[in-house]
RODO-2510 file (C-alpha; in nm, 4 decimals, decimal comma):
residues 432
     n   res          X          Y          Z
     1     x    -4,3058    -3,0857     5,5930
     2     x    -4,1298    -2,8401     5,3571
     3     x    -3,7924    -2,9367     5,1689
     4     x    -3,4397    -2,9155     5,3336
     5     x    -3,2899    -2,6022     5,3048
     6     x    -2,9776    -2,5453     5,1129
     7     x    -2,6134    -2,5018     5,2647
     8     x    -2,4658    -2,1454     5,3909
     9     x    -2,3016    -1,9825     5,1332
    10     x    -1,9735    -1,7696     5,1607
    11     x    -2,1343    -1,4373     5,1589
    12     x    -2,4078    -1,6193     5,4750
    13     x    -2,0550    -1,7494     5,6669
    14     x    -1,9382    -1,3622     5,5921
    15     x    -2,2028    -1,1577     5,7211
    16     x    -2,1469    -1,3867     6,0546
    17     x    -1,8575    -1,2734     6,1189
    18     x    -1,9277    -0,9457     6,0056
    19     x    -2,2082    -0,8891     6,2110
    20     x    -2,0111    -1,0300     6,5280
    21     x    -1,7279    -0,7887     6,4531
    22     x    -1,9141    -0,4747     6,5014
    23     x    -2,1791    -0,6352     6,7786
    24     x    -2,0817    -0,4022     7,0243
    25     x    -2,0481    -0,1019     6,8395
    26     x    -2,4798    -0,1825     6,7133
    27     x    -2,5630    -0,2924     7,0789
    28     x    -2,3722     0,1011     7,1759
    29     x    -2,5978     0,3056     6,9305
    30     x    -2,9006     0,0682     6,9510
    31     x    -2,8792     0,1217     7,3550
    32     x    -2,8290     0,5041     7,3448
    33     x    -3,1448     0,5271     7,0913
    34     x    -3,3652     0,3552     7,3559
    35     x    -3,2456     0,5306     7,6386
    36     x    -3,3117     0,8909     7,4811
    37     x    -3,6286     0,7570     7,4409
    38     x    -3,6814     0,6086     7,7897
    39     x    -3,6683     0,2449     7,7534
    40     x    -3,6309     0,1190     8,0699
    41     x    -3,2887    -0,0937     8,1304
    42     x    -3,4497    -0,4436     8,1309
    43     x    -3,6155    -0,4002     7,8151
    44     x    -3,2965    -0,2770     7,6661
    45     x    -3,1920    -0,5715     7,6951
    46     x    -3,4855    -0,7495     7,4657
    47     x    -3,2223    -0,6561     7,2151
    48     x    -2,9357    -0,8758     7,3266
    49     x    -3,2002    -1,1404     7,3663
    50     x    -3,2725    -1,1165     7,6877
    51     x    -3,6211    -1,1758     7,7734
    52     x    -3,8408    -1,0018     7,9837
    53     x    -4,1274    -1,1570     7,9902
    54     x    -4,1640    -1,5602     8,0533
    55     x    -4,2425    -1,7249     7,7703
    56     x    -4,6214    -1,8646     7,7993
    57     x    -4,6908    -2,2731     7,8091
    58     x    -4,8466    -2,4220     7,4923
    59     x    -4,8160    -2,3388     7,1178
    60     x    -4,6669    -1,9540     7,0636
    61     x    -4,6910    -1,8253     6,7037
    62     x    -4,4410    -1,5112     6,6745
    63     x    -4,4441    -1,1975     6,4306
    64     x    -4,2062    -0,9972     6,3289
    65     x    -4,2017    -0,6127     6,2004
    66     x    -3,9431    -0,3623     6,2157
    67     x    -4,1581    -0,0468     6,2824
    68     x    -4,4711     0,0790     6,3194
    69     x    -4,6839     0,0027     5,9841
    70     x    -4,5291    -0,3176     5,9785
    71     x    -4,5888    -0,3969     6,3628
    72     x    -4,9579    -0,2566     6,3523
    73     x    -5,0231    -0,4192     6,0289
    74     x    -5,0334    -0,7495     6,1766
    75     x    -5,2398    -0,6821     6,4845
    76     x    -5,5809    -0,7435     6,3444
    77     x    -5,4942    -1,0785     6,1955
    78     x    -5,3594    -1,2268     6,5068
    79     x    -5,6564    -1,1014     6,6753
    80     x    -5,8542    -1,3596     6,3994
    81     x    -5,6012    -1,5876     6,4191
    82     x    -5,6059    -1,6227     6,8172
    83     x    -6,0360    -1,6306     6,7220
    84     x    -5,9364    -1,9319     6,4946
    85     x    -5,6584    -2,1035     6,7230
    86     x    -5,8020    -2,0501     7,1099
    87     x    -5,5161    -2,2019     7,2315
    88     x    -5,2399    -2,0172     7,0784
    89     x    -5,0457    -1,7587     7,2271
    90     x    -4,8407    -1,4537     7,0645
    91     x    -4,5209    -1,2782     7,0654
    92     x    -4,4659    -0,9552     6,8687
    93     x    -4,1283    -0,8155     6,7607
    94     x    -4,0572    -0,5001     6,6892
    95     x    -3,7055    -0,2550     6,6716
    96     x    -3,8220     0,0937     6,7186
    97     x    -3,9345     0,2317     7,0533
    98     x    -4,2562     0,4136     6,8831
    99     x    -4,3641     0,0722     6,7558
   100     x    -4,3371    -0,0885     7,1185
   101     x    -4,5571     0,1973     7,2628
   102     x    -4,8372     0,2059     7,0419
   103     x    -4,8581    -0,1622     7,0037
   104     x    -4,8542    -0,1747     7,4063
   105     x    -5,1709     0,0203     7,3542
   106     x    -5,3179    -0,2115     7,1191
   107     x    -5,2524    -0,5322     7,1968
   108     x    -5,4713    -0,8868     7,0893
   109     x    -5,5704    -1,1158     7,3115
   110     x    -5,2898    -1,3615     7,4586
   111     x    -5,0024    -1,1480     7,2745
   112     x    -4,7190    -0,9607     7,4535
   113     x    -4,4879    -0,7402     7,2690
   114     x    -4,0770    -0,7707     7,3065
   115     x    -3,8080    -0,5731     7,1494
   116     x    -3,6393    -0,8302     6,8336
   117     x    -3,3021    -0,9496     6,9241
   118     x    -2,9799    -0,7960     6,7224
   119     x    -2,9011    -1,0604     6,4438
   120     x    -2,5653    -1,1826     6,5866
   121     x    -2,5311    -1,4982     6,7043
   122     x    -2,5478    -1,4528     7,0857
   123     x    -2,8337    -1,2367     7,1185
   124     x    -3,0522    -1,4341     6,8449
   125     x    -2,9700    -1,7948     7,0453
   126     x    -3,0752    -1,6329     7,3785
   127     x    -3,4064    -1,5091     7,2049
   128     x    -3,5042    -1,8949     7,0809
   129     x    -3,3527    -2,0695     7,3782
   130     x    -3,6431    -1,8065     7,5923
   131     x    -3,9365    -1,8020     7,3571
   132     x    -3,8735    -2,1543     7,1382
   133     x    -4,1414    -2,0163     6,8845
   134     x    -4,3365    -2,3019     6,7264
   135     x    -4,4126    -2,0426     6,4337
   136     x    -4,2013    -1,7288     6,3057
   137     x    -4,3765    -1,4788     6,0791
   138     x    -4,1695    -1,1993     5,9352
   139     x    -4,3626    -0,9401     5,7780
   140     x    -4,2813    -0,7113     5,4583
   141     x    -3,9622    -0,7013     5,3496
   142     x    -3,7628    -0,8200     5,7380
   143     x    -3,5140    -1,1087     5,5914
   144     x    -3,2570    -1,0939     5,8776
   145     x    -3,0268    -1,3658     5,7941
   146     x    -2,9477    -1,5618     6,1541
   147     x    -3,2921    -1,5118     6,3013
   148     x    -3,3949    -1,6735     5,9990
   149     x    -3,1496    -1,9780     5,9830
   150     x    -3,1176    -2,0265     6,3501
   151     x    -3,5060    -2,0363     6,3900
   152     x    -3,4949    -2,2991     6,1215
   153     x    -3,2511    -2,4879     6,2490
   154     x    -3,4897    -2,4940     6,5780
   155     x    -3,7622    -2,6063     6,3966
   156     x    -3,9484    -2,2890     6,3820
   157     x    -4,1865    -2,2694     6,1063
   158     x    -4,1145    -1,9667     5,8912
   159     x    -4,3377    -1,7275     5,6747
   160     x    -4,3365    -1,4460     5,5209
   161     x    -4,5818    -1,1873     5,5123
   162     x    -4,6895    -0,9036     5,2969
   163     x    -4,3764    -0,9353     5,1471
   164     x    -4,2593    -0,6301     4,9932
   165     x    -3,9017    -0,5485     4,8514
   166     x    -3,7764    -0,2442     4,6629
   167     x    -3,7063    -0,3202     4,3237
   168     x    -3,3170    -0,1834     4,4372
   169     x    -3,3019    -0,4374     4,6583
   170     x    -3,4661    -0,6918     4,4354
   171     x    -3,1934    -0,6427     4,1829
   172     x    -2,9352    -0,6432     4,4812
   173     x    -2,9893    -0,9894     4,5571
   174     x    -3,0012    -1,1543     4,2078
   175     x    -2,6528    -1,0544     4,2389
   176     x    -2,6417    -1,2744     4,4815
   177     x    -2,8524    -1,5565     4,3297
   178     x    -2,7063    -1,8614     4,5396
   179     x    -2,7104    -1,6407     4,8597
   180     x    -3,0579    -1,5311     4,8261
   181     x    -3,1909    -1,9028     4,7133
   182     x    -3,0779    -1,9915     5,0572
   183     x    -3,2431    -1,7725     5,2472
   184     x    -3,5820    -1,7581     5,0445
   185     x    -3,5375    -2,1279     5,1375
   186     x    -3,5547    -2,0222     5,5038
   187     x    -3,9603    -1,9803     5,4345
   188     x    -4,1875    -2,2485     5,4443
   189     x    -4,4568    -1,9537     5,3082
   190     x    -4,4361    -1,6031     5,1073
   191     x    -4,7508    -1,4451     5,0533
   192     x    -4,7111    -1,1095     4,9099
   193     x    -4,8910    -0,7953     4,8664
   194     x    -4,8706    -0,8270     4,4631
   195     x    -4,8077    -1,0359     4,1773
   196     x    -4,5333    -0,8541     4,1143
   197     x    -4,3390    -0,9279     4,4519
   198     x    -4,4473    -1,2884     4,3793
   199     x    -4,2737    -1,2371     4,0748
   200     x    -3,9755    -1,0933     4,2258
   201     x    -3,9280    -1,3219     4,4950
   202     x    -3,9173    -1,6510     4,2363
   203     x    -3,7021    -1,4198     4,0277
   204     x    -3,4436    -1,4514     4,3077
   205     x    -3,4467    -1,7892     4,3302
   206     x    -3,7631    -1,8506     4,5816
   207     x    -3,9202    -2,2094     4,5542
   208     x    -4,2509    -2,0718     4,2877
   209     x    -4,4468    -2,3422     4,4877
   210     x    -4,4216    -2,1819     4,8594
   211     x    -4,4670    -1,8281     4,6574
   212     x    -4,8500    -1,7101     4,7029
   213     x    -4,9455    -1,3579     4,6011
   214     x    -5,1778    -1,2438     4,8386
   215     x    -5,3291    -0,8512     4,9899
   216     x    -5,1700    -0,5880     5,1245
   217     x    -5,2349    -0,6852     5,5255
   218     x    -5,2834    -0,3326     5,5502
   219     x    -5,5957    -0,3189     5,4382
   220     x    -5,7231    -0,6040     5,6352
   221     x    -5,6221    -0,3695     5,9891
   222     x    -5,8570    -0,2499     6,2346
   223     x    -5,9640     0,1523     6,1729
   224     x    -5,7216     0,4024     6,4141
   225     x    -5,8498     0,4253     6,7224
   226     x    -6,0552     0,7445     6,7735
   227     x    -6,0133     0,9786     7,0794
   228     x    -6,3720     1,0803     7,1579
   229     x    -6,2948     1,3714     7,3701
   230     x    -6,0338     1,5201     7,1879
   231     x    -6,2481     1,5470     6,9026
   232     x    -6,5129     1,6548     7,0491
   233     x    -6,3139     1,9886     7,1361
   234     x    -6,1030     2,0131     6,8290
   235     x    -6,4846     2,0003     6,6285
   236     x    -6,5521     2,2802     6,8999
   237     x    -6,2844     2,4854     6,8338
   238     x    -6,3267     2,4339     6,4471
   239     x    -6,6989     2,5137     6,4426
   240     x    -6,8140     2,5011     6,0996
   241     x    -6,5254     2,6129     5,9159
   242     x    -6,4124     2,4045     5,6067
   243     x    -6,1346     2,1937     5,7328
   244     x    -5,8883     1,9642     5,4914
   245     x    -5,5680     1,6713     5,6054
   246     x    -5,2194     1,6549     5,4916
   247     x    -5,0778     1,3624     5,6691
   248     x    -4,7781     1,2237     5,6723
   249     x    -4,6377     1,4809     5,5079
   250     x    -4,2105     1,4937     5,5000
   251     x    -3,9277     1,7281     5,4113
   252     x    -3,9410     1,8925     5,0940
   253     x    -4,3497     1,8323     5,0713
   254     x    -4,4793     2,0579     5,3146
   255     x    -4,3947     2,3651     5,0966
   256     x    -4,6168     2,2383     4,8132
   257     x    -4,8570     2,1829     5,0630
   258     x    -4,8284     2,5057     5,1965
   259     x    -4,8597     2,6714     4,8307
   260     x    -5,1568     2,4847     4,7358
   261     x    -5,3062     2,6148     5,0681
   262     x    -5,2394     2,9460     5,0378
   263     x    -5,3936     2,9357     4,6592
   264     x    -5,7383     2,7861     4,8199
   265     x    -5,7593     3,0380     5,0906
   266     x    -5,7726     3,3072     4,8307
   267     x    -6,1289     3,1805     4,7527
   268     x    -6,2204     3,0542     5,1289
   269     x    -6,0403     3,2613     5,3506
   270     x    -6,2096     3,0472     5,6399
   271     x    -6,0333     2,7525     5,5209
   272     x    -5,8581     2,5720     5,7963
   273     x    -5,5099     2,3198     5,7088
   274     x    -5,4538     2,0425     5,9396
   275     x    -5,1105     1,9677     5,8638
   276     x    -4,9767     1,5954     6,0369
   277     x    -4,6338     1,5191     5,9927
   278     x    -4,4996     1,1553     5,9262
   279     x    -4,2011     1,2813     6,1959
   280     x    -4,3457     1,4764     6,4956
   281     x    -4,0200     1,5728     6,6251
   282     x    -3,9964     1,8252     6,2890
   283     x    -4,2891     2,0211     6,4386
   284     x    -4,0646     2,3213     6,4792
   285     x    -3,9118     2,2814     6,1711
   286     x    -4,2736     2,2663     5,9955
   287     x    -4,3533     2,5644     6,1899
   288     x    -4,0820     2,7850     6,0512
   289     x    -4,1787     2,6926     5,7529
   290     x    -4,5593     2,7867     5,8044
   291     x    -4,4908     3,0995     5,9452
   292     x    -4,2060     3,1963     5,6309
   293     x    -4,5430     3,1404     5,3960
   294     x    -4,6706     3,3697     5,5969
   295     x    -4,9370     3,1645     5,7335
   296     x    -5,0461     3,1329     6,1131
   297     x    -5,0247     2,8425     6,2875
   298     x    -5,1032     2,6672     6,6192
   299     x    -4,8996     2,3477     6,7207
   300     x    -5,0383     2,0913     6,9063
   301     x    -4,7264     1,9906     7,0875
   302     x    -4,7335     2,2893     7,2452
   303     x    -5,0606     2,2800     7,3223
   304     x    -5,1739     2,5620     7,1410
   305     x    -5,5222     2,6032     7,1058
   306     x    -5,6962     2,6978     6,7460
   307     x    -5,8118     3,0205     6,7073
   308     x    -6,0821     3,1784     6,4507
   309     x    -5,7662     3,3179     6,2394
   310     x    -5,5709     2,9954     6,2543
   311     x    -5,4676     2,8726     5,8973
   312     x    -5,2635     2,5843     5,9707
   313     x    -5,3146     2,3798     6,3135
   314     x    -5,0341     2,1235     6,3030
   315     x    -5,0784     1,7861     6,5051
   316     x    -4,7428     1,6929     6,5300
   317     x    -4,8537     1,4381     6,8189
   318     x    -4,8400     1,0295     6,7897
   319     x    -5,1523     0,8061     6,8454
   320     x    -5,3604     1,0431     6,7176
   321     x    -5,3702     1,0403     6,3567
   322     x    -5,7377     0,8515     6,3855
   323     x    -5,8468     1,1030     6,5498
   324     x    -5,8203     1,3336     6,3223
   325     x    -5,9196     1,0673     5,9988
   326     x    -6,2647     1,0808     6,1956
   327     x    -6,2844     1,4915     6,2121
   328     x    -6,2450     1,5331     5,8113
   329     x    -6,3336     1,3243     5,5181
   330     x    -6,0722     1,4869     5,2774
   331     x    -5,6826     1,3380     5,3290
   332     x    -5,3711     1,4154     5,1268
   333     x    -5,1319     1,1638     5,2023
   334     x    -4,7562     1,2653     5,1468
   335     x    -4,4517     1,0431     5,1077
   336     x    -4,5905     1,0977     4,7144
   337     x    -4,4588     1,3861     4,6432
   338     x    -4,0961     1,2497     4,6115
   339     x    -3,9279     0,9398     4,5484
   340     x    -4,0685     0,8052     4,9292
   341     x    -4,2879     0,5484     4,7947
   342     x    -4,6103     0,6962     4,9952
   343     x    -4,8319     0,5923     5,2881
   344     x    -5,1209     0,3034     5,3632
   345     x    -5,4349     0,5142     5,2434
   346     x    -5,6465     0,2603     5,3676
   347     x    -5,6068     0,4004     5,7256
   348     x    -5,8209     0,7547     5,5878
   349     x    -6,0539     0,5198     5,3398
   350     x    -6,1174     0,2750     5,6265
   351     x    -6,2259     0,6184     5,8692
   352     x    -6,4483     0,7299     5,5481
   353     x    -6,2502     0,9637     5,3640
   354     x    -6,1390     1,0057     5,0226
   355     x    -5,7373     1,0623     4,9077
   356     x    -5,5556     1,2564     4,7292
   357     x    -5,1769     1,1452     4,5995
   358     x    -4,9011     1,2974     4,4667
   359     x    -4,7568     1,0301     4,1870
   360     x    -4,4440     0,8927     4,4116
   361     x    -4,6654     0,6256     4,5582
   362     x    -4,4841     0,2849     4,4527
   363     x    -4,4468     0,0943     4,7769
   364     x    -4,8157     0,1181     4,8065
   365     x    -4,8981     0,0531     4,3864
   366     x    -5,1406    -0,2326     4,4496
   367     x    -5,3662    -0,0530     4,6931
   368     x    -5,3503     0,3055     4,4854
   369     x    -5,4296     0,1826     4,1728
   370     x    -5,7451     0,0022     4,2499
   371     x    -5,8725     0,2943     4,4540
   372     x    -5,7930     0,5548     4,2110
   373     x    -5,9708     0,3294     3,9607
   374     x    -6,2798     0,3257     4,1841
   375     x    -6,2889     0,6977     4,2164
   376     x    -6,1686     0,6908     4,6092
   377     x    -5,8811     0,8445     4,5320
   378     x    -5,7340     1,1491     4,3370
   379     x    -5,3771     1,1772     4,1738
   380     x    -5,1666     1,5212     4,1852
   381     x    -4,8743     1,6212     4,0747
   382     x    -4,8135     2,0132     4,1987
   383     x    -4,9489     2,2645     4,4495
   384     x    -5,1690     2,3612     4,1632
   385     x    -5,3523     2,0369     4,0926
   386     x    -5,3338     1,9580     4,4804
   387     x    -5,5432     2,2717     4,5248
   388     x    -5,7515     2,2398     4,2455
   389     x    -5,8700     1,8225     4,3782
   390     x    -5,9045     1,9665     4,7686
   391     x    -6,1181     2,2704     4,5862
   392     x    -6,3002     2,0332     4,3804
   393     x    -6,4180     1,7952     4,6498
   394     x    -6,5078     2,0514     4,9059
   395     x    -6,6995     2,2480     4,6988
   396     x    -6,8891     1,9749     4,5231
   397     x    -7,0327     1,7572     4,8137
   398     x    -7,2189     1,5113     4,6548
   399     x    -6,8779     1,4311     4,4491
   400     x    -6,7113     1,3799     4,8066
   401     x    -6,9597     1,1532     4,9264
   402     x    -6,9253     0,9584     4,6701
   403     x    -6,5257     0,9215     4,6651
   404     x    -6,5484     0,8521     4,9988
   405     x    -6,7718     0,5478     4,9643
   406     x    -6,5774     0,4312     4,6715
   407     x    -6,2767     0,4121     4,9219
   408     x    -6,4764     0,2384     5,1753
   409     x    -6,6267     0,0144     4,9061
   410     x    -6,2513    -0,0590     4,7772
   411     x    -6,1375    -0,1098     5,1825
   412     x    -6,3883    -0,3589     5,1765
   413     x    -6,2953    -0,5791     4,9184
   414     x    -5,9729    -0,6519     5,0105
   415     x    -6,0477    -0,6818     5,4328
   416     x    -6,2689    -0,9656     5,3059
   417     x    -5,9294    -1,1460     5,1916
   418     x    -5,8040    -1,2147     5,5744
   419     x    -6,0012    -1,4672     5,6780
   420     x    -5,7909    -1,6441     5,3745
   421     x    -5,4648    -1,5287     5,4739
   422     x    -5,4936    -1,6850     5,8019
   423     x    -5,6181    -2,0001     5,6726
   424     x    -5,3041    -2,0235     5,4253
   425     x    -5,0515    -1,9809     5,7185
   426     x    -5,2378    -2,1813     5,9094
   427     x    -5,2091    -2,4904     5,6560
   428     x    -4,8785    -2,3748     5,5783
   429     x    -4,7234    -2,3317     5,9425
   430     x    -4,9008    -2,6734     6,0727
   431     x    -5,0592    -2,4197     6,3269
   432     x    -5,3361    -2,7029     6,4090
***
C-alpha cells in the first residue's frame, strides 16, 4: 500500500472551479475538432465520459496518452504485459482523433481504445463510475489534476510512465511546491525516461522513493508497420536511383532541407528527396515551397505518381511513415532544427537506418546521445553540414552499413529494458 496522499491545496480547489467554469466552452471546441474530423456522435461523447464500449469483467489496467507518440508508445508493453497477466484486460486513452485511428489499427490483445474524458468533474466521474480501472497509467508528461485525484480517491492505482516534463514546466511547478507535492503524491510509481526527469520530479516535491529512472518506452515499441505493396511500387517507380528521408520535418525546416538538397543534386543529379512532413495537412504549403526552390515535386496526397525527373516526392500521408523507413536506410529527422525538441529516432534505427539531427533535439536527449555516441547517428547544424552527412553516407557504403547497425545495436540495448519496466509496475500497481 503506498502512503496517504496529502490535502487539496488552494490552487487544486481553484482549477476546479476553473475548469467547471469554462466546461462548456472546451466540450464546444473539443466537439467541433472531432466532428471536422468525422468522429462519429457517440464517440464524441467519450469526452464527456460517456462510454461506448462496456467495460470488460475482471481486472482492467488503463493507459493514458494524449497523442500519437505517447498513445503508440505504450502499445508494445501492454502487448507483454497482457503476455505476463493473461487475465487482464486494457483500456487506452487518448485526446486526438489521429491517435484513436491509428491505434484502432494496432491494437493488443484484450485492449479497446476510448477517447479520455475532459478533466471536469462530471465527465471524469462518469468515466470511473463506467470503466472502475483497477490500474491508471499516465504516460510522459499527462498530470491532469481530477483524473488523477478522483481515480485515487477510487482506489485506482496510479503510475507514471516515461515521464517527461519540459524544464519550463519543471520550473513552473516549483512555484507551486505544495501544489505539485500533492499531485506527484497522486502516483504510487514514476519511472522516467532519464535521470534527469527523476531528478526533476523529486525536485518538485515527488516522494524520491516511488521515483525510478527508467528507458525511454519508445524504444522498447514494435517497428512501423510496413505496407508491402506500396513499397513494392514506390521501389518500382524509384528504380535504382539514390533516394534519401526527411521526416517529420515542420515549418521553418523544410527550406534548409530544401537547400541542402539542391547542393547534393549538383553532384547526383539523379538524386531523389523523400520529404515526410510531421503535419500532412501542410502538403500544399510544402509544395509551394518546393516548387519556389525551383525543384519538382510529386505529392502523394494527390496521388501523383514519381516520375524519372522528380526531385522531391512528398508523402504527406499518415500510417505510412514505416513504409517508407523500410524503402531507405538514410533518415533526417526534423523537429531539430529549431527549438521543437525533435522526434523518436528509434522508429528509423529500429527499420535499419541511420540518423541525421539537427542540434534542437532535447525532448529526446537520452536516446540521441547514446546513438550519436555509437556512431548511429549524425549531428548537423545547416543545409551545408546536412548535405555534406547525407553526401557522406551515400557515397561511402560501407560507412552506412555500419551506422546503421550501430543504431540497431543501440535499439537493442534499451528494448531489452521492457521486460523490467513491466515487472516494476507490476510490483508497484499490485497487478497480481
Amino acid at each position: 500500500m503506498s502512503a496517504p496522499a496529502g490535502k487539496p491545496t488552494p490552487l487544486y480547489h481553484l482549477y476546479r472551479g476553473v475548469t467547471a467554469a469554462i466546461a462548456p466552452f472546451a466540450w464546444a471546441s473539443v466537439a467541433r475538432k472531432l466532428r471536422k474530423a468525422g468522429v462519429p456522435t457517440e464517440r464524441q461523447q467519450e469526452r464527456l465520459g460517456v462510454a461506448s464500449l462496456p467495460r470488460p469483467p475482471g481486472q482492467l489496467v488503463w493507459f493514458h496518452g494524449a497523442s500519437v507518440g505517447e498513445s503508440l508508445s505504450v502499445l508494445t508493453l501492454i502487448t507483454r504485459m497482457g503476455e505476463r497477466l493473461p487475465g487482464t484486460e486494457f483500456l487506452i486513452t487518448s485526446g486526438t482523433p489521429t491517435s484513436a485511428e491509428l491505434i484502432a489499427k494496432r491494437l493488443p490483445p484484450r485492449a479497446r481504445h476510448q477517447f479520455a474524458p475532459l478533466d471536469v468533474h462530471g465527465p471524469v466521474g462518469r468515466f470511473y463510475n463506467h470503466w472502475r480501472p483497477d490500474a491508471g497509467i499516465f504516460v510522459e508528461s499527462e498530470i491532469w489534476p481530477q483524473m488523477l485525484v478522483k481515480g485515487r480517491e477510487r482506489g485506482t492505482r496510479l503510475a507514471l510512465l516515461n515521464a517527461r516534463l519540459s524544464q519550463k514546466s519543471v520550473e513552473g511547478w516549483k512555484k507551486r511546491p505544495k501544489t505539485a507535492r500533492f499531485l506527484l503524491d497522486q502516483f504510487r510509481l514514476m519511472l522516467t525516461q532519464n535521470e534527469q526527469t527523476a531528478r526533476n520530479l523529486r525536485d518538485m516535491g515527488a516522494d524520491p522513493v516511488r521515483v525510478k529512472p527508467g528507458t525511454n518506452l519508445k524504444a522498447t515499441s514494435a517497428p512501423l508497420p510496413v505496407d508491402e505493396l506500396a513499397l513494392a511500387r514506390i521501389r518500382a517507380e524509384i528504380g535504382d536511383r539514390p533516394v534519401w528521408i526527411a521526416s517529420s520535418t515542420h515549418a521553418g525546416e523544410e527550406e534548409t532541407v530544401l537547400a541542402a538538397h539542391k547542393e547534393l543534386l549538383k553532384s547526383d543529379p539523379d538524386l531523389l528527396l523523400l520529404l515526410i512532413p510531421r503535419h500532412p495537412d501542410r502538403g500544399e504549403e510544402i509544395k509551394r515551397l518546393v516548387g519556389q526552390a525551383g525543384l519538382t515535386c510529386a505529392q502523394r496526397a494527390a496521388g501523383q505518381s514519381l516520375a524519372p525527373d522528380t526531385q522531391v516526392y512528398m508523402a504527406d500521408t499518415l500510417g505510412e511513415t514505416g513504409t517508407w523507413y523500410a524503402l531507405c536506410p538514410l533518415v533526417f529527422m526534423g523537429g531539430s532544427l529549431l527549438e521543437i525538441g525533435g522526434h523518436n529516432p528509434f522508429e528509423p534505427a529500429q527499420a535499419g537506418a541511420a540518423v541525421i539531427t539537427g542540434p534542437g533535439y532535447y525532448n529526446f536527449r537520452e536516446t540521441f546521445e547514446p546513438l550519436i555516441a555509437q556512431g548511429g547517428a549524425a549531428q548537423i547544424t545547416d543545409a551545408a553540414s546536412l548535405a555534406a552527412a547525407v553526401s557522406h553516407w551515400l557515397t561511402n557504403p560501407q560507412a552506412l552499413e555500419a551506422a546503421c547497425a550501430a543504431a540497431r545495436t543501440c535499439v537493442q540495448d534499451q528494448a531489452n529494458a521492457l521486460d523490467d519496466v513491466v515487472e516494476t509496475l507490476i510490483k508497484a500497481l499490485e497487478l497480481e
